[in-house]
C-alpha positions in Angstrom: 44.4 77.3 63.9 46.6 76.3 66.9 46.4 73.8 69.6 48.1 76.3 71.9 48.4 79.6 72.6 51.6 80.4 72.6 52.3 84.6 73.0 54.8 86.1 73.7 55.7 90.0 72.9 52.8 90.9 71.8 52.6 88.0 69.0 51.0 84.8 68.7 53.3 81.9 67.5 52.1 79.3 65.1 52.9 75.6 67.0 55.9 75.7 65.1 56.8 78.8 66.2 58.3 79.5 62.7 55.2 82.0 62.3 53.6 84.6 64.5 50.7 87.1 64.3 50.1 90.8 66.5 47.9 90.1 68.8 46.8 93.7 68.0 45.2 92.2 64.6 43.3 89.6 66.4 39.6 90.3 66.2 38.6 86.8 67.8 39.8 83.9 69.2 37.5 80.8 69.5 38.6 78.5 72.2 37.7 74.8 71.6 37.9 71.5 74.6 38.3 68.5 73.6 35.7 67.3 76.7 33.7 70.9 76.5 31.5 73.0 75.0 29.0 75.7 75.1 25.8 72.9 74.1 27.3 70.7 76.5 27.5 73.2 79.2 23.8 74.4 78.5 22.8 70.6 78.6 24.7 69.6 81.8 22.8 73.2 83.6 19.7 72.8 82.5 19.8 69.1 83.8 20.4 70.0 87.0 24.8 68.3 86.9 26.0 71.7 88.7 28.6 70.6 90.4 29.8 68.0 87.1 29.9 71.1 85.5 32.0 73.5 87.4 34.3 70.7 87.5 34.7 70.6 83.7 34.7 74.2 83.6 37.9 74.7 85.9 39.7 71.8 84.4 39.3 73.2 80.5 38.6 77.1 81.1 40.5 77.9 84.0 43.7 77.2 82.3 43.3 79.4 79.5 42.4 82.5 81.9 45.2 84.0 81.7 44.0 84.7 78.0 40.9 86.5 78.9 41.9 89.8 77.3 41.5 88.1 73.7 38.2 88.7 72.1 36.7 85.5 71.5 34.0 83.4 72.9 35.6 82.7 76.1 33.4 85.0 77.9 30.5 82.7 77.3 32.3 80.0 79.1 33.0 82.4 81.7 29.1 83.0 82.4 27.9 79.8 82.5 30.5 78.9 85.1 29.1 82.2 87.1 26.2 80.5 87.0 26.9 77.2 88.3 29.1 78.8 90.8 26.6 80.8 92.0 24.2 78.2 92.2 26.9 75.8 94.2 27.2 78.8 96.6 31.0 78.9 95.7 30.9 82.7 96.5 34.9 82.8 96.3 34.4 81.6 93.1 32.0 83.4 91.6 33.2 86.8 92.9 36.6 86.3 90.8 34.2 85.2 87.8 32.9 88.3 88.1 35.8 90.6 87.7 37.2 88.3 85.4 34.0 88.7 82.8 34.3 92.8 83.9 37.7 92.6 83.0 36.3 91.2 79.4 34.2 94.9 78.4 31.8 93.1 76.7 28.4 94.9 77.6 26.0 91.7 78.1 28.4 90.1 80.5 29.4 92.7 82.1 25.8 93.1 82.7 25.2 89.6 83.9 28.1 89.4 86.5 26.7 92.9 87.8 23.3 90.9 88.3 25.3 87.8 90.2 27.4 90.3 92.0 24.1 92.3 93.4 22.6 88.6 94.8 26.0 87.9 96.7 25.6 91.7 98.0 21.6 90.7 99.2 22.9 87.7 100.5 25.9 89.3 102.7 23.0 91.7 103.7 25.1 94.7 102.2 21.7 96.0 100.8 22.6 99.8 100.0 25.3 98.3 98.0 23.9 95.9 96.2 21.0 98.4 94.9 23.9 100.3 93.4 25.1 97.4 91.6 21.5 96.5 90.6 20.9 100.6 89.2 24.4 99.9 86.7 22.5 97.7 84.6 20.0 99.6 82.5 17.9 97.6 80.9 17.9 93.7 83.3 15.0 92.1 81.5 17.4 91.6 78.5 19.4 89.9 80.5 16.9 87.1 82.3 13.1 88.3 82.9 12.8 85.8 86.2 16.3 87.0 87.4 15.3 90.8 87.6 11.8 89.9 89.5 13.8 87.8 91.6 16.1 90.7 92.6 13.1 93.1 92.9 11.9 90.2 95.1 14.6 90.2 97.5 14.9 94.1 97.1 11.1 94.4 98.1 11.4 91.6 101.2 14.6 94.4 102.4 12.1 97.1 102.6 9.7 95.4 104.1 7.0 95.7 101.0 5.4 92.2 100.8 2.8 92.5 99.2 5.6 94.6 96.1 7.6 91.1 96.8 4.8 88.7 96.1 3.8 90.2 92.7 7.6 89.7 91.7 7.2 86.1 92.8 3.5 85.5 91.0 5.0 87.0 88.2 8.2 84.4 88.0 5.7 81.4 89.4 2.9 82.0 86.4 5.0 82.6 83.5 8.2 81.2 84.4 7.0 77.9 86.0 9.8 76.0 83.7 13.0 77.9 84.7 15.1 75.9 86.7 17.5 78.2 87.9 15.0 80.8 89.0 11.6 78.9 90.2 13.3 77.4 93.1 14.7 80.0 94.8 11.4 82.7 93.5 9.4 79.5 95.9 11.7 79.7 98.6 11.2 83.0 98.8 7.8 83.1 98.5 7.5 80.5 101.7 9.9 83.4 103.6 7.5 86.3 103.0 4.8 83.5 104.6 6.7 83.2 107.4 7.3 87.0 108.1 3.8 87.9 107.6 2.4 85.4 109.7 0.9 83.3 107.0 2.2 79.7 108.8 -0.2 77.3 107.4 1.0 78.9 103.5 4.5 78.5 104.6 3.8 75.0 105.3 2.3 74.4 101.8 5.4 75.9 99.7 7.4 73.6 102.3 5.9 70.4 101.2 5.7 71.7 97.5 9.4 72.4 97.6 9.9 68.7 99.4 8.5 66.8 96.5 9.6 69.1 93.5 13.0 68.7 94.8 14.0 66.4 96.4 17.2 65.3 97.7 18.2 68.7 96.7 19.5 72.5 98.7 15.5 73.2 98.0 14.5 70.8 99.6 16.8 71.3 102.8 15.4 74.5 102.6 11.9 73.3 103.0 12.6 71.1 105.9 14.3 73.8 107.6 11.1 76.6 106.7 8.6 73.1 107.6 10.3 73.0 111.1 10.1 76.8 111.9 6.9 77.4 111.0 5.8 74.0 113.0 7.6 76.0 115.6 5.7 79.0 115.5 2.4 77.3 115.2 3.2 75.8 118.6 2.9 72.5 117.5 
């Protein structure tokens, strides 16, 4: 065990310095914070501290990045601060996440950046793109059931098919009800296919629903703003 990494030439260096190990040998390296750690960082996500979380990630992780060749459990640090970033809208962020996890070759997250790297393609509306990302990952449901329908969502809004992007939405709103990283944005979206198809008075509904779920919250921003165009286009 060392408190620091210290390589240099291909070996790793004792704190002493007075011993040293090929990093060739090295078949994992787990990296331990003093004010982190993976529990921690499922706790603070799952509570909603997004923000408080990325923080602690880039003040404990980011240092150590320029390790991220070792094979070790950094790479599951590296995913949940995909996630937060993705869900802070730090696109810049999470787009050099992702090549830092590809960078990694470990199947599972190269997998999940693939699947955050094909929602920043929807949402910079580089569609053909992103459902070539989307086809590299063969088997998504392994990686997150209520992710892939939400993808197939958006995939099936693109085209046009909304009554394809409402049983992706059922599907996440009836037996996902309790995930908190994928509900919200599966209701927002169902309150957008409203909307294009007319449905005004449904939109209106999800609206409120996503007011009072969420409050205080980009949810409910987003309700306000779909409560005020579909007042709009009710001519009220």
């Amino acid at each position: 065990m060392v408190k620091k990494l210290n390589i240099a030439g291909g070996r790793l260096y004792s704190d002493t310095g007075q011993a040293s190990t090929s990093v060739s040998v090295i078949t994992k390296v787990e990296f331990r914070f003093s004010g982190l750690d993976l529990k921690m960082c499922k706790k603070m996500f799952y509570s909603g501290k997004h923000k408080a979380l990325e923080n602690l990630l880039q003040q404990y992780v980011s240092p150590v990045m320029i390790h991220s060749d070792l094979p070790g459990n950094l790479g599951d640090y590296l995913v949940w601060m995909l996630r937060v970033q993705y869900g802070n809208k730090n696109w810049s962020g999470a787009e050099e996440t992702i090549v830092k996890l590809r960078k990694m070759k470990k199947a599972e997250q190269v997998d999940i950046a693939n699947l955050y790297s094909t929602l920043i393609l929807l949402n910079q509306e580089k569609i053909g793109t992103a459902e070539a990302m989307f086809a590299s990952v063969m088997n998504p449901e392994e990686i997150s059931v209520p992710m892939t329908e939400y993808i197939r969502g958006r995939f099936a809004v693109e085209r046009k098919d909304y009554r394809q992007a409402m049983l992706h939405i059922s599907k996440i709103i009836a037996f996902h009800s309790r995930n908190p990283e994928w509900l919200p944005p599966a209701t927002v979206l169902e309150a957008e296919v409203y909307q294009k198809t007319g449905q005004f008075k449904k939109a209106e509904s999800v609206a409120n629903e996503l007011l009072m779920t969420y409050p205080g919250t980009q949810w409910s921003k987003l309700g306000e703003q779909i409560k005020k165009q579909t007042t709009g286009n009710r001519g009220e």
